[in-house]
VOPAGU-2260 file (C-alpha; in pm, 1 decimal, decimal comma):
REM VOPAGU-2260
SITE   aa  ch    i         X         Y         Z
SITE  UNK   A    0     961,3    2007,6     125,7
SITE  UNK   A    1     880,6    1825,4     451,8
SITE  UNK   A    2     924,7    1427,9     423,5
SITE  UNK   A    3     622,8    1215,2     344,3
SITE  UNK   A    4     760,7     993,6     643,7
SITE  UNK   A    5     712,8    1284,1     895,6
SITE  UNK   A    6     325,9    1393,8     807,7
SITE  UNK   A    7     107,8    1325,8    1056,1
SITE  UNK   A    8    -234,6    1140,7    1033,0
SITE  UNK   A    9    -555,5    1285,6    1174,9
SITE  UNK   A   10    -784,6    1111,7    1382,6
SITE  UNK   A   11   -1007,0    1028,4    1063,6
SITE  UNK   A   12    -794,3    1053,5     803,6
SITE  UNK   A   13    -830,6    1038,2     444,3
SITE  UNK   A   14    -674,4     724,2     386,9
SITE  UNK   A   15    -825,3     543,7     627,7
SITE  UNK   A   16   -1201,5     652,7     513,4
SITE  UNK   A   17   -1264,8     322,3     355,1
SITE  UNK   A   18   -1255,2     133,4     669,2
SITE  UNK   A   19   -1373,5     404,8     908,5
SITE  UNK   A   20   -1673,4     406,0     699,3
SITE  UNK   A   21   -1718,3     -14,4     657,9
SITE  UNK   A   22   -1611,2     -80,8    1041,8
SITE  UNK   A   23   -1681,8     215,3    1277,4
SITE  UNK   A   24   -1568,6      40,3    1584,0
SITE  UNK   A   25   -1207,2     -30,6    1408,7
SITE  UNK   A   26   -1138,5     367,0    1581,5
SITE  UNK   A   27   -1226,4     270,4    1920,3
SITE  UNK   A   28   -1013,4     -59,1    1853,8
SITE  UNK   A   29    -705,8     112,1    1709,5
SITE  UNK   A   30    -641,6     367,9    1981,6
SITE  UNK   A   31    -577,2      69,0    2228,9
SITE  UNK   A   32    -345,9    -121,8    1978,9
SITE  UNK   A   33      41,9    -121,3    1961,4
SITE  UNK   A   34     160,0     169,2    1700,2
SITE  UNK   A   35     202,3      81,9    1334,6
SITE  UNK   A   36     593,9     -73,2    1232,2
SITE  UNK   A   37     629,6      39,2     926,6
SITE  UNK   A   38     644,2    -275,7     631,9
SITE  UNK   A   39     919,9    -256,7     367,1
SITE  UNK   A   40     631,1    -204,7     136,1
SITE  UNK   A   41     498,5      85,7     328,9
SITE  UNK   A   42     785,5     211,2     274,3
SITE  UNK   A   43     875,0     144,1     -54,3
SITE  UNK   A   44     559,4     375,6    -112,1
SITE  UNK   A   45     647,0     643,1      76,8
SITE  UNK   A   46     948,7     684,2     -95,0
SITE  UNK   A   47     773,3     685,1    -431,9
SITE  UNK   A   48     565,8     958,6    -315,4
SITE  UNK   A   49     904,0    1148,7    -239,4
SITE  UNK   A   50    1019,0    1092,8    -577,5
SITE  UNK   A   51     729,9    1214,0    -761,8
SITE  UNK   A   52     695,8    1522,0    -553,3
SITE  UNK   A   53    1051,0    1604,9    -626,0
SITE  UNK   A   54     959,3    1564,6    -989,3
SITE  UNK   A   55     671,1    1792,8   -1002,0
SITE  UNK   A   56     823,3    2064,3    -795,1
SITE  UNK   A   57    1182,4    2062,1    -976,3
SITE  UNK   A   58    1079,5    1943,4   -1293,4
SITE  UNK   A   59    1300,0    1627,8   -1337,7
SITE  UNK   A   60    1225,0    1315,8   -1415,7
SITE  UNK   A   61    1225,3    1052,2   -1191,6
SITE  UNK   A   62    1539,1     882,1   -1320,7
SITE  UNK   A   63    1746,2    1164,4   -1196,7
SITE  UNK   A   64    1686,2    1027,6    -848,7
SITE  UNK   A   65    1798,6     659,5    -981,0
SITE  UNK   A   66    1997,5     535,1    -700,2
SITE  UNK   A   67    1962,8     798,5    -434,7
SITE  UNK   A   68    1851,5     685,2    -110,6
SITE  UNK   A   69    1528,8     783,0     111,6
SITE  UNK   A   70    1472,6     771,6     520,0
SITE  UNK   A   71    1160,8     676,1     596,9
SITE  UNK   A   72     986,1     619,8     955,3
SITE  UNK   A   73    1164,2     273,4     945,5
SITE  UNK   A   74    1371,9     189,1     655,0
SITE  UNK   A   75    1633,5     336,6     393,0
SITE  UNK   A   76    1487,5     278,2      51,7
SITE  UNK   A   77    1748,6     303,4    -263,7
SITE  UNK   A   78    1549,1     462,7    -529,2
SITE  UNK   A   79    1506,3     175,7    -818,3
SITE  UNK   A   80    1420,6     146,5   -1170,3
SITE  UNK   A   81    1072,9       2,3   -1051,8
SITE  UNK   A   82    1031,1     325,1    -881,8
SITE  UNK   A   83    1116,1     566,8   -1140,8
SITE  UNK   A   84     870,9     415,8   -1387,9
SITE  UNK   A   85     590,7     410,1   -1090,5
SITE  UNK   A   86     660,1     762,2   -1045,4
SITE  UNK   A   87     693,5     858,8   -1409,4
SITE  UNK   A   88     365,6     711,0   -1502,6
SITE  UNK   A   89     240,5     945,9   -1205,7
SITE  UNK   A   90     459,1    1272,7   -1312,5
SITE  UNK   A   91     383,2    1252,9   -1683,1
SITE  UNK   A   92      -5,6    1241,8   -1624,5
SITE  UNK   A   93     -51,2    1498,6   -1394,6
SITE  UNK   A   94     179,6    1745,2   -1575,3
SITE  UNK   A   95       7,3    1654,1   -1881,2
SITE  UNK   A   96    -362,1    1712,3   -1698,6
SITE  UNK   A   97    -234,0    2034,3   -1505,9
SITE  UNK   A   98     -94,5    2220,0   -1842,4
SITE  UNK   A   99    -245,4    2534,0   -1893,8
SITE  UNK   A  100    -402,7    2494,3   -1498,3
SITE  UNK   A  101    -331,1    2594,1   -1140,7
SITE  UNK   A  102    -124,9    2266,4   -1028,0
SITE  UNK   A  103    -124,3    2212,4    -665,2
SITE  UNK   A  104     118,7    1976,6    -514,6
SITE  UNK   A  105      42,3    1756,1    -174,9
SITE  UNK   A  106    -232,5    2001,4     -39,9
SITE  UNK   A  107    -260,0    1974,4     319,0
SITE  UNK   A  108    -652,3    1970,5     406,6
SITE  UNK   A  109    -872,5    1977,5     705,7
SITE  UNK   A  110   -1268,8    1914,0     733,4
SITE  UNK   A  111   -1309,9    2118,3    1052,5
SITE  UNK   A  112   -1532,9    2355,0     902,2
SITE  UNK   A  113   -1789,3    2047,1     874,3
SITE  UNK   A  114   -1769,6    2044,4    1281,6
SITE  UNK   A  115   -1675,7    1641,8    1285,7
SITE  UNK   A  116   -1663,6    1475,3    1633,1
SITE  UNK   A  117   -1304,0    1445,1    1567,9
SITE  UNK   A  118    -995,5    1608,3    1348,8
SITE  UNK   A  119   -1052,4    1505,1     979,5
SITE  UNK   A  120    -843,1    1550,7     681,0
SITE  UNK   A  121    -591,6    1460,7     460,9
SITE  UNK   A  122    -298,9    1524,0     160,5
SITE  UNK   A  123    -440,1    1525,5    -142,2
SITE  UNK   A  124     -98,7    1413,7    -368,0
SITE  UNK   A  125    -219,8    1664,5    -629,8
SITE  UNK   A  126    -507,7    1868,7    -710,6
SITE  UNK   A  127    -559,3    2036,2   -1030,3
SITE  UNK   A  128    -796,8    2353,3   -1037,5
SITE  UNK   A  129    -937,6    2443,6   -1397,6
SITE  UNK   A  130   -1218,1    2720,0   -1261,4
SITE  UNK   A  131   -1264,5    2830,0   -1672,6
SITE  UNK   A  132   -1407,0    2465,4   -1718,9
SITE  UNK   A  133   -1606,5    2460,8   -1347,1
SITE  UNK   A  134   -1380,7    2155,7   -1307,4
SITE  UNK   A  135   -1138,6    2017,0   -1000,8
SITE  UNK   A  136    -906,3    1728,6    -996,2
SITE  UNK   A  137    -795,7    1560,3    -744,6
SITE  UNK   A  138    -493,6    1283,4    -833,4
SITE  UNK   A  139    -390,3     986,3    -593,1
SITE  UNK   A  140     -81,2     793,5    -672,9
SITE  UNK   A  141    -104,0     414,8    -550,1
SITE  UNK   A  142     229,5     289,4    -545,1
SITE  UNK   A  143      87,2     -84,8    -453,7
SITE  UNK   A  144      71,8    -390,8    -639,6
SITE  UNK   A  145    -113,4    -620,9    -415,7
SITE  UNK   A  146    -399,3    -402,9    -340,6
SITE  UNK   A  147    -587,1    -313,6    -703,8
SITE  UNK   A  148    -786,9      45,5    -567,7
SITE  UNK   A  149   -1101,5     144,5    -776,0
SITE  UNK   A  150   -1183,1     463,6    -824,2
SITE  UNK   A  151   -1591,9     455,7    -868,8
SITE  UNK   A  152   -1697,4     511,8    -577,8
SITE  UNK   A  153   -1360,6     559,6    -404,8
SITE  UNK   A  154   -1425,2     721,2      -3,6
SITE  UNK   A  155   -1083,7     791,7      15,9
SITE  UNK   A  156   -1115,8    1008,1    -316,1
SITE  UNK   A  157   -1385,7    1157,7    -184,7
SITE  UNK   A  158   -1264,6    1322,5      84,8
SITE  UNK   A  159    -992,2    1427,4     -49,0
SITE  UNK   A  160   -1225,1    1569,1    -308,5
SITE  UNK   A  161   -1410,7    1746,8     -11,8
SITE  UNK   A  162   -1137,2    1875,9     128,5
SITE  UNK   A  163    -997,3    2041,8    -165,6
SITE  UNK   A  164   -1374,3    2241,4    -257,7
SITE  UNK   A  165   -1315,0    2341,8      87,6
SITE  UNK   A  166    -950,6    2477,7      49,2
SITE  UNK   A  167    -977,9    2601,1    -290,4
SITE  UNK   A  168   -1297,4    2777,6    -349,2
SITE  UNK   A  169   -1466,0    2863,8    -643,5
SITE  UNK   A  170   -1702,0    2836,4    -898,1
SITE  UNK   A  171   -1666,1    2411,1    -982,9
SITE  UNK   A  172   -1950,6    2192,0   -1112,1
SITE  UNK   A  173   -1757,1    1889,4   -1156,2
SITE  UNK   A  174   -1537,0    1705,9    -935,7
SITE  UNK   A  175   -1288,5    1437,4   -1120,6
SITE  UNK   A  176   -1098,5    1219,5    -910,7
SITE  UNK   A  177    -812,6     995,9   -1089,2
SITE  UNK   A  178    -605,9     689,8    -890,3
SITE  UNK   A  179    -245,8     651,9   -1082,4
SITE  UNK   A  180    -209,6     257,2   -1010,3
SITE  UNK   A  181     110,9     163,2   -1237,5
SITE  UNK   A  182     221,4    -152,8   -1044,3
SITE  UNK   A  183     -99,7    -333,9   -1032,7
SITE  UNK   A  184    -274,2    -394,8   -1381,8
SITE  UNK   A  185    -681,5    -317,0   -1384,5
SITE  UNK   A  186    -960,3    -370,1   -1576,0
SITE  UNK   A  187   -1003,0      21,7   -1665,1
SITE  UNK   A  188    -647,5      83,4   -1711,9
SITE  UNK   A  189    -330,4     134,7   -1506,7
SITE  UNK   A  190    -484,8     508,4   -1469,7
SITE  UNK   A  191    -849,3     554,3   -1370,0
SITE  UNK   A  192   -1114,6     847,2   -1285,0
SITE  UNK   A  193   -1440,9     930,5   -1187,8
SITE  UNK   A  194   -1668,8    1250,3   -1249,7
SITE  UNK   A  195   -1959,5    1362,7   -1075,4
SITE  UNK   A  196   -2125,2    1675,9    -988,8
SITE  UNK   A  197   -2023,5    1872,5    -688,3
SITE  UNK   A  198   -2401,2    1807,2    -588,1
SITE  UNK   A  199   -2351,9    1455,9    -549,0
SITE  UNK   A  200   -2041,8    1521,0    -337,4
SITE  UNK   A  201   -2267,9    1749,2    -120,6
SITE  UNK   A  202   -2503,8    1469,2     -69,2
SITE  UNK   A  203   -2227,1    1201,2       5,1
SITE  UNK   A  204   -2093,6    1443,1     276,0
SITE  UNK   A  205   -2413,0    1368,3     495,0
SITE  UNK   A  206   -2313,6    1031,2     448,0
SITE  UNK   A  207   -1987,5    1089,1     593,6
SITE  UNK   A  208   -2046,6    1283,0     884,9
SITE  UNK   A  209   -2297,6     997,3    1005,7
SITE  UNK   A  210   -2046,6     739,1     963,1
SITE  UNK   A  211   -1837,5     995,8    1166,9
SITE  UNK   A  212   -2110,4    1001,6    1415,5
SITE  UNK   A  213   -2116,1     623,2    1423,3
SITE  UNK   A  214   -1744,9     572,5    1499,1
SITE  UNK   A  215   -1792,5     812,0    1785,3
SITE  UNK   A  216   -2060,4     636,1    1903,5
SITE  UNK   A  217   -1776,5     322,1    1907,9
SITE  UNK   A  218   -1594,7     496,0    2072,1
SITE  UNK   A  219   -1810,1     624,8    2403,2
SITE  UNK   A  220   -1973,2     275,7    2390,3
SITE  UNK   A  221   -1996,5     188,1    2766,1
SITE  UNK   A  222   -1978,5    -206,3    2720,7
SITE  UNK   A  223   -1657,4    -238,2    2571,8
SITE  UNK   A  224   -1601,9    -450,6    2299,9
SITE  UNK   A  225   -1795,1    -765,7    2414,4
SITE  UNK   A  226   -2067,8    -916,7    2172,5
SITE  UNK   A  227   -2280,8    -632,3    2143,9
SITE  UNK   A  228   -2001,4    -404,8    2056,9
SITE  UNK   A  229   -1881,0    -645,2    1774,0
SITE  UNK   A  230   -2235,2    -668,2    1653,9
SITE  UNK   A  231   -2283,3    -286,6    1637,2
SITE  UNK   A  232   -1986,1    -181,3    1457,3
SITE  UNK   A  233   -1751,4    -427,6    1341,6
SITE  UNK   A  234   -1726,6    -548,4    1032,5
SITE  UNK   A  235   -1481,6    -767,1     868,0
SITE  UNK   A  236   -1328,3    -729,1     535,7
SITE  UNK   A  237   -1151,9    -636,5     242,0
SITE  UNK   A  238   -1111,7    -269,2     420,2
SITE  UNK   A  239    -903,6    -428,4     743,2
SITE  UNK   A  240    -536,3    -456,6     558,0
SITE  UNK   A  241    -380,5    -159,2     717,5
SITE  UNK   A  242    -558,2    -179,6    1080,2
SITE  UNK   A  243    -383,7    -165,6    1389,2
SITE  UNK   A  244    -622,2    -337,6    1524,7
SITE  UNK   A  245    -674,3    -625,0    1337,2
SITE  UNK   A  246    -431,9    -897,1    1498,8
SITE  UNK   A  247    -674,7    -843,7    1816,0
SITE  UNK   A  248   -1032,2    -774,6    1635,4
SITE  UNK   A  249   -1274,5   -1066,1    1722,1
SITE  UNK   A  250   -1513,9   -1002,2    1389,4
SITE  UNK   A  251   -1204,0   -1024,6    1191,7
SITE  UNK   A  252   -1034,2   -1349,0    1313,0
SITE  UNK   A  253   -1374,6   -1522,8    1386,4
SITE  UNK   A  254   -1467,7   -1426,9     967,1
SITE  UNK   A  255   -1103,1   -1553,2     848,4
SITE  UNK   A  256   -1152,1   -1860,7    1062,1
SITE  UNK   A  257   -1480,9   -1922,3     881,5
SITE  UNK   A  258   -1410,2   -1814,9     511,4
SITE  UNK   A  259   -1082,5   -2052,5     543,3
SITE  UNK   A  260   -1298,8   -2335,3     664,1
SITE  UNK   A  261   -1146,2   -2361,3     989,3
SITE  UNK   A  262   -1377,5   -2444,6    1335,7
SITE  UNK   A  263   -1298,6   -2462,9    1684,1
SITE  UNK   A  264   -1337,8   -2812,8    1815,4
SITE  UNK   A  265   -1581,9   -2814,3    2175,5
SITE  UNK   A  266   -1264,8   -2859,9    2384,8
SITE  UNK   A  267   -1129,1   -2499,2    2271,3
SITE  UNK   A  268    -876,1   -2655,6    1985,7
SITE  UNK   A  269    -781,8   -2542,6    1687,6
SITE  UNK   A  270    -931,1   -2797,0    1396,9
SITE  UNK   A  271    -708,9   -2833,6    1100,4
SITE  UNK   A  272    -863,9   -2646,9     803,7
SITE  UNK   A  273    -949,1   -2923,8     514,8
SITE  UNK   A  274    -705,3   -3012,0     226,2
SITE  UNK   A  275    -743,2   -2796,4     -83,3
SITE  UNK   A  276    -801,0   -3112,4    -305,4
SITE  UNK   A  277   -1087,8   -3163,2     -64,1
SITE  UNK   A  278   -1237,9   -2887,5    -141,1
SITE  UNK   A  279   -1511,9   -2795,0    -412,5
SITE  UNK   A  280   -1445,0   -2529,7    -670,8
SITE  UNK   A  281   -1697,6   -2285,5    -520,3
SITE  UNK   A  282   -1523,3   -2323,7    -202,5
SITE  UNK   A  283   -1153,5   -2293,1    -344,5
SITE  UNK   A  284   -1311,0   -1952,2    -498,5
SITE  UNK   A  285   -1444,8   -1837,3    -216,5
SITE  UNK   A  286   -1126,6   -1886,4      -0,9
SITE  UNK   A  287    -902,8   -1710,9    -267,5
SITE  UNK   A  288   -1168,5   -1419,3    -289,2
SITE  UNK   A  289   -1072,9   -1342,1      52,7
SITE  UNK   A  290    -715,7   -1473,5      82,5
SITE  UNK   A  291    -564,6   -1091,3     115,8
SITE  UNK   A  292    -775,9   -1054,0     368,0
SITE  UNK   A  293    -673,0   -1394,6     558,6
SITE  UNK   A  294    -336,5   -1394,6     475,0
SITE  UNK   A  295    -328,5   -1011,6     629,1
SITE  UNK   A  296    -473,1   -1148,6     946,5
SITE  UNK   A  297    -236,4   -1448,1     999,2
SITE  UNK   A  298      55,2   -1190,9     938,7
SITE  UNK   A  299     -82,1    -921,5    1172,4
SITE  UNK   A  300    -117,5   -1189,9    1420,0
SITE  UNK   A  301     228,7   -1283,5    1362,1
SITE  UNK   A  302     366,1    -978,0    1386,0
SITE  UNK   A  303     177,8    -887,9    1708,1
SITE  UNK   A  304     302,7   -1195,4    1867,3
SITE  UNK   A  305     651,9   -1141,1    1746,0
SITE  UNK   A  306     621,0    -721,1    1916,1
SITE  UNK   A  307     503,0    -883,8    2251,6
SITE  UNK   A  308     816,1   -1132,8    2265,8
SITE  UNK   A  309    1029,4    -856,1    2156,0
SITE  UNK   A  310     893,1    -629,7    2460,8
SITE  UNK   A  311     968,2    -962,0    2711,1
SITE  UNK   A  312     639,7   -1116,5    2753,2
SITE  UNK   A  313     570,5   -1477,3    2694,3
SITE  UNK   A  314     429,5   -1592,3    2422,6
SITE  UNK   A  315     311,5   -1913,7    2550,0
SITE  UNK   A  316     -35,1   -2157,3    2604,4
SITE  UNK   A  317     -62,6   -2487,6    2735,1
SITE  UNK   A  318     259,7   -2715,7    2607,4
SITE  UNK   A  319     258,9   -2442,9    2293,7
SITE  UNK   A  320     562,8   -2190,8    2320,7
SITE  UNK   A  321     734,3   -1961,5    2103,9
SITE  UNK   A  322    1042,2   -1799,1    2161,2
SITE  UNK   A  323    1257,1   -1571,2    1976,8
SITE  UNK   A  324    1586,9   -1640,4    1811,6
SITE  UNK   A  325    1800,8   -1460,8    1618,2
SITE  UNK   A  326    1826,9   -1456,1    1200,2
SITE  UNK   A  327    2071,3   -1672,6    1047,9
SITE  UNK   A  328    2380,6   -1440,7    1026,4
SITE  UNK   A  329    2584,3   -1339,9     758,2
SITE  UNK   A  330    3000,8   -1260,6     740,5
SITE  UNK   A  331    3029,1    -912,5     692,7
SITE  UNK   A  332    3328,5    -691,1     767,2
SITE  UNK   A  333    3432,1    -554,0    1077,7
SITE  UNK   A  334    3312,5    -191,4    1102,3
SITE  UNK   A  335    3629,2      43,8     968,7
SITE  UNK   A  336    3627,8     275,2     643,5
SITE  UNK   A  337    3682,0      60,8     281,9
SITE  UNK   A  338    4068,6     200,8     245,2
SITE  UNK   A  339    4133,2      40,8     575,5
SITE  UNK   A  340    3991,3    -261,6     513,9
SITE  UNK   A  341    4189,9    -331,4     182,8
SITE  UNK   A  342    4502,5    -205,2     353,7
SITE  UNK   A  343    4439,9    -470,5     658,8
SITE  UNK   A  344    4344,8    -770,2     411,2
SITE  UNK   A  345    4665,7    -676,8     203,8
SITE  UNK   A  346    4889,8    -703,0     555,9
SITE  UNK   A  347    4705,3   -1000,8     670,3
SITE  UNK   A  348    4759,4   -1216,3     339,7
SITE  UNK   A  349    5053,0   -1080,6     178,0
SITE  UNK   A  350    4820,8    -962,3    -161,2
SITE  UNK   A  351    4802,1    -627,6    -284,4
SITE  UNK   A  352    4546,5    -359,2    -205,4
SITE  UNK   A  353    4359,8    -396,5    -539,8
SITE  UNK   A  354    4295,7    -762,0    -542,4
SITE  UNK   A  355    4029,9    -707,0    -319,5
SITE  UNK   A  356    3804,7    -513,2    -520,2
SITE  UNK   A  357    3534,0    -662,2    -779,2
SITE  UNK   A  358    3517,6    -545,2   -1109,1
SITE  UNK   A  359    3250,8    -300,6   -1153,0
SITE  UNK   A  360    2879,2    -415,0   -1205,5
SITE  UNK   A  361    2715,3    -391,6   -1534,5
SITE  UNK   A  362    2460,6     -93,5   -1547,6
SITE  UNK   A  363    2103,1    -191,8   -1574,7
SITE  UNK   A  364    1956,3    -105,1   -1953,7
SITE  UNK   A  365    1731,4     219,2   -1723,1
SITE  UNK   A  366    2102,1     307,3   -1632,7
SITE  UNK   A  367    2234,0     303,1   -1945,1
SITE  UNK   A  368    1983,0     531,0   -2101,2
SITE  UNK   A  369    1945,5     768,4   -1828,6
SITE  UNK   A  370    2338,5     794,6   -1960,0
SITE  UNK   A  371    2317,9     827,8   -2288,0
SITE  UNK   A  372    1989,5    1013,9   -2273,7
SITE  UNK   A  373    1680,5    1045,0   -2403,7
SITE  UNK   A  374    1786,1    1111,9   -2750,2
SITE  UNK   A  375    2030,6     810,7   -2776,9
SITE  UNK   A  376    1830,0     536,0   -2569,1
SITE  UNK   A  377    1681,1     390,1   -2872,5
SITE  UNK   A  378    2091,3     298,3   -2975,7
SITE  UNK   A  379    2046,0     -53,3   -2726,1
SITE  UNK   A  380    1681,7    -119,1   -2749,1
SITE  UNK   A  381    1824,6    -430,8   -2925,5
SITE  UNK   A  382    2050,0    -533,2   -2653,8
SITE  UNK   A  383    1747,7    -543,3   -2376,2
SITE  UNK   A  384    1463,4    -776,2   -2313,2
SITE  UNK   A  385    1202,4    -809,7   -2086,7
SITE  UNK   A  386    1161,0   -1161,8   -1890,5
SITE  UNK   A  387     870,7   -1247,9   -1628,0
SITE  UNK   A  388    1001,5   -1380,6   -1335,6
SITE  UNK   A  389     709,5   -1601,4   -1324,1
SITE  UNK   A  390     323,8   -1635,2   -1294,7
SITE  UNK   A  391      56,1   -1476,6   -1015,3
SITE  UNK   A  392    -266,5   -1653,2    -955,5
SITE  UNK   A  393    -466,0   -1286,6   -1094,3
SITE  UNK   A  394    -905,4   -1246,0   -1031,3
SITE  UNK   A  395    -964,8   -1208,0   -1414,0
SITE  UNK   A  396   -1169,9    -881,9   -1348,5
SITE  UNK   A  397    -932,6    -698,4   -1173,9
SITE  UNK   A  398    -663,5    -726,9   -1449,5
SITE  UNK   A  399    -645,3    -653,5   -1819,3
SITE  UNK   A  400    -386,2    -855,1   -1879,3
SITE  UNK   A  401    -362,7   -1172,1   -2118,0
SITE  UNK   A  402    -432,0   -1499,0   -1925,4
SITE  UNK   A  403     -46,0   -1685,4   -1928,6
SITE  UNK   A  404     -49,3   -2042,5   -2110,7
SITE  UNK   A  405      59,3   -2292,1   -1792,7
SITE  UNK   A  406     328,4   -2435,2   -1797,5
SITE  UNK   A  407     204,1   -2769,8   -1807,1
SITE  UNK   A  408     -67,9   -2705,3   -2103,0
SITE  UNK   A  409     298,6   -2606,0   -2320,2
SITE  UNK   A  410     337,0   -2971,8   -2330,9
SITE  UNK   A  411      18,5   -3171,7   -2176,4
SITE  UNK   A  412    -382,0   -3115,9   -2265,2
SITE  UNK   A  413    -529,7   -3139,0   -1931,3
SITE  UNK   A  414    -809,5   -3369,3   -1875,6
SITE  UNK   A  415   -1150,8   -3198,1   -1869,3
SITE  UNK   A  416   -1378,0   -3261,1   -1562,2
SITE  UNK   A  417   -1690,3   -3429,0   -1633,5
């Protein structure tokens, strides 16, 4: 099983259909931009991908991998409880939706047939074939909880969808496609799908090649990206959160400016943005309707600023200057194996060897009843709880969860506007 770190992207990938599709000039920006750095987050769902693909090809569960650890492009991610369950959710639906069907797992595909100006394709995570109902599934596990992915009308689904009539032929009328979204709560549950017929996907494969088409055109544009360019084919949005290009993209930082009520002043200045209490409720909405998107900005600004001090240039403009400096530091011991550390701090003070060990952690309840098993786990189910660590500021149709009583209503009835 290759790693999910080491798989390659095409050109017009799968994943990135969404915003190929919404901003075709986002291409012609993103081949000029610094490469990706891999987030934590990123990551984190890489690794979760791992997991479940062990699961479905060994048939474990995903606790079996509790604690192990994953390399990724960037990181080492320790397998957690959070992960297993994300996973699980993932396993125990497509194993239940692939019984008595041909099951296959991360399907490498490739549109080439379609004769796209450039490589196309994708993994589809899993795709179930069912040719006795006419019917194909295609399965995408979203390991995110700040992004909430729909699956009606889903381009990334799509393609995938394409590419696996294309791979797998045969005699299908209906296409399903699913999203597996455990971490982020929707309105249509945690697990999703759409159905349509494979003559809609037909017809929606015209519409892809021309916004293939389009992003070429981006791309051979002979202006560059000046005004014209920006006009043409950028467009700012929801769809710029994983773009390479977007801490340099004009259309995006001149619409995050705006939406956050920020101007520049004639002499080329930055104006403050207004205080929130200054604000109207249909503004306050409007901002948090496209905070991801501003907050995504500001941190791929950040972060491209950070990479260009890192590589020695300055990052500098008028009496303005940042510099780099280094994280506070922590103690931490001198590089030598754990026996001769305890034999050196036993010489040093005087103390003997075992003093310097900590009692062993308590096992997390998950731990516990991956120990005891299946069978046994419901033995402590009164020893556990589960406590929020707090609240998140949720759109109410993009969750189906119970609004939270604030904190201050527990005690206070808060006057109503007039």
């Amino acid at each position: 099983m290759a790693s999910h770190a080491d798989r390659d992207h095409a050109t017009w990938s799968a994943s990135a259909s969404e915003r190929l599709w919404n901003c075709p000039g986002s291409l012609a920006l993103s081949m000029d931009a610094p490469p990706d750095k891999e987030s934590h987050a990123a990551a984190w769902g890489t690794a979760c991908h791992e997991v479940s693909e062990k699961c479905l090809r060994s048939g474990k569960d995903a606790m079996a991998f509790l604690g192990e650890e994953i390399r990724t492009k960037a990181h080492w991610i320790e397998v957690d409880e959070e992960m297993c369950e994300t996973a699980q959710e993932y396993v125990d639906y497509v194993r239940s939706a692939s019984e008595g069907k041909e099951l296959l797992i991360e399907q490498k595909f490739s549109l080439a047939d379609l004769d796209p100006p450039f490589d196309a394709g994708g993994t589809g995570d899993a795709v179930i074939l069912s040719p006795d109902d006419g019917l194909i599934e295609i399965v995408d596990l979203k390991g995110g909880r700040g992004i909430v992915v729909e699956a009606s009308g889903n381009k990334q689904l799509r393609t995938y969808a394409l590419g696996a009539l294309m791979a797998n032929r045969g005699p299908w009328k209906t296409v399903k496609v699913t999203i597996v979204q455990p971490r982020a709560p929707h309105k249509d549950g945690r697990i999703r799908s759409e159905e349509f017929h494979v003559t809609d996907l037909l017809d929606w494969t015209q519409d892809l090649m021309e916004a293939m088409h389009q992003a070429k055109r981006a791309i051979d544009f002979e202006d560059g990206p000046g005004e014209e360019f920006v006009r043409l084919f950028l467009q700012a949005g929801e769809h710029c959160t994983f773009c390479r290009a977007a801490p340099t993209c004009p259309a995006l930082s001149s619409k995050s400016l705006e939406v956050a009520q920020t101007y520049f002043e004639p002499e080329g200045g930055l104006a403050t943005p207004p205080a929130p209490e200054t604000l109207d409720m249909e503004q306050i909405v409007l901002v948090l309707d496209h905070a991801d998107m501003i907050q995504n900005w500001l941190n791929a600004v950040r972060a491209f600023a950070q990479d260009r001090a890192e590589s020695g240039f300055e990052v500098k403009h008028g009496e303005s200057e940042y510099m780099l400096t280094e994280k506070r530091g922590r103690r931490v011991w001198k590089d030598m194996s754990e026996e001769e550390l305890a034999e050196a701090l036993s010489k040093a003070t005087g103390e003997g060897v075992t003093e310097f060990y900590n009692e062993p952690k308590m096992m997390t309840p998950a731990q516990v009843e991956k120990a005891l098993g299946a069978k046994r786990k419901g033995e402590i189910k009164e020893l556990w709880e589960t406590k929020s660590s707090g609240y998140n500021l949720t759109r109410k149709d993009k969750t189906t969860r119970a609004a939270a009583v604030p904190p201050a209503q527990k005690f206070f009835q808060p006057e109503q506007e007039k």
